[in-house]
N, C-alpha and C positions, 0 to 999 in steps of 0.2 A: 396283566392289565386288570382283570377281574379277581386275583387272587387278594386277602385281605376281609372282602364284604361276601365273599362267596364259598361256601363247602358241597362236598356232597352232593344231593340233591340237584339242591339250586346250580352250584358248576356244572354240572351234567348239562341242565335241559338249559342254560345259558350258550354253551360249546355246541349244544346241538341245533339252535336255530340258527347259532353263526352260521355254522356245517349249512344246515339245510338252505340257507339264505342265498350262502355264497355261490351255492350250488345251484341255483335258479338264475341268479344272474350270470354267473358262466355261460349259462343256454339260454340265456335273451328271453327269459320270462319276467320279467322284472327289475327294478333297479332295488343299489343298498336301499335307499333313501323310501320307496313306498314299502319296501317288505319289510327293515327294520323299524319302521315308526306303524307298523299298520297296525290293526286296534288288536289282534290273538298276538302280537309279540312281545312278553314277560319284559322289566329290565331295559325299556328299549334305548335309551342315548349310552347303556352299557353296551349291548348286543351291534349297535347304529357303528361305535366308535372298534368294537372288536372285530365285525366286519370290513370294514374300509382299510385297518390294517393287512386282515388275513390274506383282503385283495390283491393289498400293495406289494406283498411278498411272496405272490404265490408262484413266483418263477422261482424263488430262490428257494420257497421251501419244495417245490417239486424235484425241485434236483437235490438237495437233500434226499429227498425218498427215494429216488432211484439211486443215488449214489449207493445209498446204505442195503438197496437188494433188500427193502424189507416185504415188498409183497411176494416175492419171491421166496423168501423164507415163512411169510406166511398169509399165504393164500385164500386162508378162508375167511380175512380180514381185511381184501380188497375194498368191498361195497361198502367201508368206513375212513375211504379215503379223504371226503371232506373234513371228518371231523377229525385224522389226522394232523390235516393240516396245522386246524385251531389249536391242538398240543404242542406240535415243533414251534410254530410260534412263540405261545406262551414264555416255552421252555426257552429258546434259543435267542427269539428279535424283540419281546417285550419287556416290559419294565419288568418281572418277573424275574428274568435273565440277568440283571445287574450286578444279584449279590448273590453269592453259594449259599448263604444261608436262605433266601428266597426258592430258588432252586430246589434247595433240601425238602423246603416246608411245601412246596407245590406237588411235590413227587408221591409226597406224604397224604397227600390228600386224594390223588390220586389211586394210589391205593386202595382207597377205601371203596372208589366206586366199581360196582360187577363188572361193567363191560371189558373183555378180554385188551378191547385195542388201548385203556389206559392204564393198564398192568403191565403193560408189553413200554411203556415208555422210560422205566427204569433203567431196563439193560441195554437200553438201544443210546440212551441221552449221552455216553461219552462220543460214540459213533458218530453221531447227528453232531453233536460240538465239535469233532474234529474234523469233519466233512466244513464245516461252516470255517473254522477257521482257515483254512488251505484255500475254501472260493472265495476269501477273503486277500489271501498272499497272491492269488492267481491275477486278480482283477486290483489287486492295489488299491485296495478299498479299507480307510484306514477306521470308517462306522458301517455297521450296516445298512444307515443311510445310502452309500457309496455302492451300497450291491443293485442298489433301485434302480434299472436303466431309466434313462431321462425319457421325461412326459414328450413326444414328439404331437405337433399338432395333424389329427387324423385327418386324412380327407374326407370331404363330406359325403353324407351315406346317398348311395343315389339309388332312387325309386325307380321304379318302369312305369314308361307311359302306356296308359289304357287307351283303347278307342271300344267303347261300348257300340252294336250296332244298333240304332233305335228301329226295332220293331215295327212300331205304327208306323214308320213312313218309309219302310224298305227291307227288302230279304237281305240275309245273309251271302247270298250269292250275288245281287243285283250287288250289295257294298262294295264285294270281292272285285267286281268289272269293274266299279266306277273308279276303284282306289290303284287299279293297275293301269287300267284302259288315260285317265284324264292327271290320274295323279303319280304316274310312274311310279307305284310300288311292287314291291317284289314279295310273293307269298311263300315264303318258308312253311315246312312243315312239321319244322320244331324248332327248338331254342337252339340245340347243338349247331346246327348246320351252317358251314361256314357263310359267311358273308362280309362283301368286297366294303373296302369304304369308299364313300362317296354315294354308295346305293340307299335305298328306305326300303324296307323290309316290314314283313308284317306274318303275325306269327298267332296262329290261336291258341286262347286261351286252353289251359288240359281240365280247368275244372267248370269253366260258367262257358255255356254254348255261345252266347252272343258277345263275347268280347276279347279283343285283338291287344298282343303286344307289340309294342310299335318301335324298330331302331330306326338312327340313334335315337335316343330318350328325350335328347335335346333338340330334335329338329323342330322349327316354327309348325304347331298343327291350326291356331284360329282362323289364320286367315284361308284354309281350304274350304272351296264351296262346302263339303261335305257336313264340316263341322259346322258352319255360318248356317245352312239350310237343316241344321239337325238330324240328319240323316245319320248322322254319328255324334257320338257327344264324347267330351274327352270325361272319364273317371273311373276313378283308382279301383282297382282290382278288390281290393277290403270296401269299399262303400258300395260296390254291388253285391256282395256277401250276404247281406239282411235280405232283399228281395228273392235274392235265388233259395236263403234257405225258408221262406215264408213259400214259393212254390215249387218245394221238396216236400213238404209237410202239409201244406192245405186241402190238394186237389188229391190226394188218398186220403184225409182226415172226411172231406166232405163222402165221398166214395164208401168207405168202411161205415162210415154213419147213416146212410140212404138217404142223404140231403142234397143228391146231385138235381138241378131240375130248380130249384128252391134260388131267388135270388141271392147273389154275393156281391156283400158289399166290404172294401177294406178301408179303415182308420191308417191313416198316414198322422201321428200323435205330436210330431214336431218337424213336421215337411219341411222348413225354407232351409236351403236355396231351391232345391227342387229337385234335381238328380235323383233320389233316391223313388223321389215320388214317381217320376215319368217311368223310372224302370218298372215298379209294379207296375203301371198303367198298360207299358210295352207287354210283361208278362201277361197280366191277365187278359191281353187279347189274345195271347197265343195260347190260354187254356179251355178246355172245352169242358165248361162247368151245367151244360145242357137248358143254357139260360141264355137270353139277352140285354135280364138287369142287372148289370154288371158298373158297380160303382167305386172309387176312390176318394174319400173323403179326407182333404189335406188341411192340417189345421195350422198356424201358427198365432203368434201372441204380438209380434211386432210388424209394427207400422210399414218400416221399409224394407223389412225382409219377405212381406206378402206378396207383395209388387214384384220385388224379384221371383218369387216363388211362382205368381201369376203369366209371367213375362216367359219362363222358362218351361210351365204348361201348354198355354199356347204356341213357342216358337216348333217344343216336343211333335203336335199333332195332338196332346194329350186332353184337349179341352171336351172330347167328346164322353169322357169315363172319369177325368177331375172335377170334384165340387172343391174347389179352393176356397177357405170357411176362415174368418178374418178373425180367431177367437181362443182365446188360450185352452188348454185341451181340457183340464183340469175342472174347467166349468161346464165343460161338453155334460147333459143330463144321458146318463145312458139309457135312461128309459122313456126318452123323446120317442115320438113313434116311426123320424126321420131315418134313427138309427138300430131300427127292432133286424135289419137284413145284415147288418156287422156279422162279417165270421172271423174277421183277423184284425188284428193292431199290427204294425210296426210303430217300434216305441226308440227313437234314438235319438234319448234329450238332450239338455244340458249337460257337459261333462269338462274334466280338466282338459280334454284337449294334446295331454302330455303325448299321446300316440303318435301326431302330425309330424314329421320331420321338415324342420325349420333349418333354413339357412343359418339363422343367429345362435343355434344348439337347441339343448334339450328344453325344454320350459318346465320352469319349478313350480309348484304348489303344496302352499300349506295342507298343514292334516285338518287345521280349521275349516278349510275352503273344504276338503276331502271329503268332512264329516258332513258338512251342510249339500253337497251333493250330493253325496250317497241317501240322505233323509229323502230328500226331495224326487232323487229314482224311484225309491221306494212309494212313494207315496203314487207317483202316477201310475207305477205296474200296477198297484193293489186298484187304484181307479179303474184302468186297463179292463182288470178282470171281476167289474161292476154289469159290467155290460154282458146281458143274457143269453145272447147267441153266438157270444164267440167260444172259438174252437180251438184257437192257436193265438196267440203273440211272442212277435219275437222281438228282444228287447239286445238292442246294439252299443259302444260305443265307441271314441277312438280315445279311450284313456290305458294307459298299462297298468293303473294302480290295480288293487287284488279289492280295494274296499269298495271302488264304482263296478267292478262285476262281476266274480265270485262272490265276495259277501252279500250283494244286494241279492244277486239270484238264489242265495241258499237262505236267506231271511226271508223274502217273499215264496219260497216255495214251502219253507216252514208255517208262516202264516196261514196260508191258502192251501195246504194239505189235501184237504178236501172237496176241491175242486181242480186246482191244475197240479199236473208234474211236470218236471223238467225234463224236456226231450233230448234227445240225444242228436244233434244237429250236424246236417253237412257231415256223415260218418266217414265218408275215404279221406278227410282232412286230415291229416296227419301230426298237426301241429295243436293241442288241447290247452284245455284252461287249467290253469295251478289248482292242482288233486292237494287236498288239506281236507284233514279230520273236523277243522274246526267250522270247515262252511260244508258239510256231510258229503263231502267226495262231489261235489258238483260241480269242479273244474272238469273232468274226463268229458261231461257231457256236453261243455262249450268248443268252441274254436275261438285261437287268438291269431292274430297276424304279426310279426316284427318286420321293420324293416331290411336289419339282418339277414333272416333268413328265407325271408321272402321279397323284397325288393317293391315291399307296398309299406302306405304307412300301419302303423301300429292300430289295431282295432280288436275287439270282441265281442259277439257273437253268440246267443243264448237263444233258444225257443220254451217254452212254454203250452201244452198243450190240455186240454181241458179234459176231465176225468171221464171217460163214458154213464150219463145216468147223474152224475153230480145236481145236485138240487141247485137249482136257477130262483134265487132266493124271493127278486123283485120280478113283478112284469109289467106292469102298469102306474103311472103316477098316481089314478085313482083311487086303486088300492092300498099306495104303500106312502102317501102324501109327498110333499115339494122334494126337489131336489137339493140337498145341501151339499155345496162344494167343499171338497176337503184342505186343509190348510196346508199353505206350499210357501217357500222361502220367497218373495217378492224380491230380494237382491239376488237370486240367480238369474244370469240371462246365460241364454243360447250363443256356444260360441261361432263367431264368425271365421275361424278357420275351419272352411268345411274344405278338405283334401282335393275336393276336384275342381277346385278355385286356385289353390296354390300354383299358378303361373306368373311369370314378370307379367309386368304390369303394358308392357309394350306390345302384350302377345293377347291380353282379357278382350276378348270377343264384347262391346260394348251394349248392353241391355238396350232394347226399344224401349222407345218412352211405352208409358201403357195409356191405350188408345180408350178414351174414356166411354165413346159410345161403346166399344167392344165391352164393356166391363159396367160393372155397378158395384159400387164400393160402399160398403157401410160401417158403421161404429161393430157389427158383430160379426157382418159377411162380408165375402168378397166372391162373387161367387162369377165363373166363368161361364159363359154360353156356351152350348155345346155345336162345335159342327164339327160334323162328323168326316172321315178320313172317305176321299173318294178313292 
């Protein structure tokens, strides 16, 4: 397929991003389509069109390799299995393969390059032809077209339902009674243990202390008092993920630094719906920061996503600890003196969304739309960390592309060197961010979610934590004159698939209107009264 425009060299590190590409989608870190068009890949509608075959064959070229006993014969050429592949290919299912004198000349080039495993393809190519011919007479397959088993339509990927238990308006144990005592469920003490059908079941979470796995997956949860009275809120396992790893990382950040005592306040950078917002609010009541000014500052840009956002504080209990602020983040002055007690950002903006698993399949997005999000991430993190007394931001989102968060987080920690590094986040997660040379190994230090392998939708997961001693550059408007906003793409909006919304529509707990004496709404605020939880 590549033979022709490619020798040497360029073959080489061509075969070897297939190799490595192919190899990441195998383990559900990404798809062909974001890793072969993403901005570090050489050649890419070459590497895009070499992948998607290597894909389509890799049953038949696996069994080729076993058939032929080559790791077996050599062993210490295992860990090049992938880019095995991309040689049998070449050699056996690609254009390449049509004509012996093609053949010839591929083998020839081959040659030329050091690595053992494409020296080793010479003496093996009659092997591998006649392993392929015979799975050919076997399966009565008159192209190797024909060796392709047919595309069957997969079933759809099913997620676990969350029940988060909201804090502010109840313990973990009172939940425990009300969901067995009123709501007949059954509390399992882990995933294995059997369970009857017809029963509901409820299973804690092994990594976030406040939230419950719920079977079946499918049963009606809006209409139980619990969820209606917010006592529990239904959401996904990955959209609690930012809050629990922002209090993993703050309340020993503030500790190690002798800022306990000291008011904390958090940025909530692109709050609406609210979910994410009410869970910091739920945490940082449950942490003992040795203060009582304890604020959350939730900001958003849109009109009717505020009201939601507003609607979803207040039903939470959360009005007491929410400043709900009607204002896009971006124009926030960090050195307002509303905002001098800021120790953390949560930052989870705009993004492709590709992570949500959707009834209608995957959702596509151009590299265009790719590029212009990933501009505009970056731009708010570096805003982010304008602001003088933060400690920590952790920047989330639910996309799988490698350019919305590996490259944004190794751009902006490149930037910003000398003030924040990238922390090492949520460490017992086992599941990391795509480890590449080219964004300086700073996938190891994120978490990603699939829904594959973890039965949540697709998200990731980065903190940021601020240098001990780092020069705090501004302090005061006085000194340092107005505030100028930094320039952001005005046709990105915030997407409205936010993961703990995705319920049929016959089951969405319908929003209270918003009570307008309750509230005062302006062109820049929207800001909640506070009453406080009895």
């Amino acid at each position: 397929m590549v033979e022709g425009t490619l020798k040497g060299g360029m073959l080489f590190k061509v075969y070897k991003q297939v190799a490595d590409i192919t190899e990441k989608v195998s383990n559900n870190k990404g798809s062909i389509q974001s890793l072969a068009l993403s901005k570090t890949t050489e050649m890419k509608s070459v590497t895009f069109a070499l992948c998607s075959e290597v894909q389509k064959y890799k049953s038949v070229i696996d069994h080729i390799i076993d058939e032929s006993k080559f790791f077996s014969k050599n062993p210490k050429l295992k860990e090049d299995k992938p880019i095995l592949r991309v040689i049998i290919y070449e050699l056996l299912l690609g254009k390449n393969s049509e004509s012996n004198e093609s053949v010839k000349k591929l083998l020839g080039n081959y040659e030329k390059i050091k690595q053992n495993i494409f020296k080793q393809a010479k003496s093996y190519y009659s092997t591998w032809n006649s392993i392929l011919v015979m799975l050919k007479i076997d399966k009565k397959a008159v192209s190797n077209e024909d060796l392709v088993e047919p595309t069957t339509t997969a079933e759809p990927i099913q997620i676990e339902r969350f029940l988060r238990v909201n804090l502010l308006k109840t313990s973990i144990q009172d939940f425990l009674n009300t969901m067995t005592t009123e709501h007949n469920f059954i509390i399992n003490k882990n995933k294995k243990e059997q369970r009857e059908a017809g029963s509901k079941y409820l299973v804690k979470d092994e990594h976030i202390n406040e939230i419950f796995v719920m079977y079946p997956h499918d049963a009606p949860v809006h209409n139980m008092p619990s969820v209606i009275n917010s006592t529990c809120i239904v959401q996904d396992k990955a959209s609690c993920m930012p809050a629990h790893v922002m209090f993993q990382t703050l309340p020993k950040l503030l500790q190690e630094r002798n800022l306990n005592g000291n008011p904390v306040h958090i940025i909530d950078a692109c709050a609406a719906p609210g979910n994410k917002t009410t869970h910091l609010a739920a945490k940082m009541s449950e942490s003992d920061f040795g203060t009582k000014d304890l604020a959350v500052h939730a900001f958003d840009r849109d009109e009717k996503r505020i009201k939601i956002l507003s609607d979803r504080v207040s039903e939470a209990g959360a009005d007491s600890i929410v400043k709900v602020v009607h204002k896009d983040f971006s124009a926030v002055d960090p050195y307002d003196v509303q905002y001098k007690h800021v120790r953390a950002i949560l930052l989870d903006p705009s993004c492709s969304g590709t992570g949500i698993v959707r009834q209608g399949g995957e959702k596509t997005v151009t590299q265009d739309r790719l590029n212009k999000l990933k501009n505009f991430q970056i731009t708010l993190i570096n805003h982010a960390m304008t602001f003088p007394n933060v400690e920590c931001i952790v920047y989330s989102t639910c996309s799988i592309h490698e350019e919305e968060n590996e490259q944004v987080v190794a751009e902006v920690a490149e930037k910003n060197s000398d003030l924040f590094r990238v922390e090492k986040c949520f460490p017992e997660w086992d599941y990391r961010g795509i480890d590449s040379a080219s964004t300086n190994h700073v996938g190891p230090l994120c978490v990603r979610t699939t829904p594959e392998k973890h039965a949540t939708n697709g998200f990731f997961v980065s903190c940021f934590v601020r240098i001990p001693g780092s020069q705090r550059e501004r302090v005061t408007k006085s000194l340092h004159g107005p505030f100028k906003q930094p320039k952001v793409d005005k046709e990105i909006n915030k997407e409205e698939e936010e993961e703990e919304e995705e319920v049929p529509k016959q089951e969405v707990k319908p929003s209270k209107k918003v009570n307008k004496k309750r509230m005062r709404i302006t062109d820049t605020s929207c800001v909640v009264n506070k009453r406080r939880k009895k």
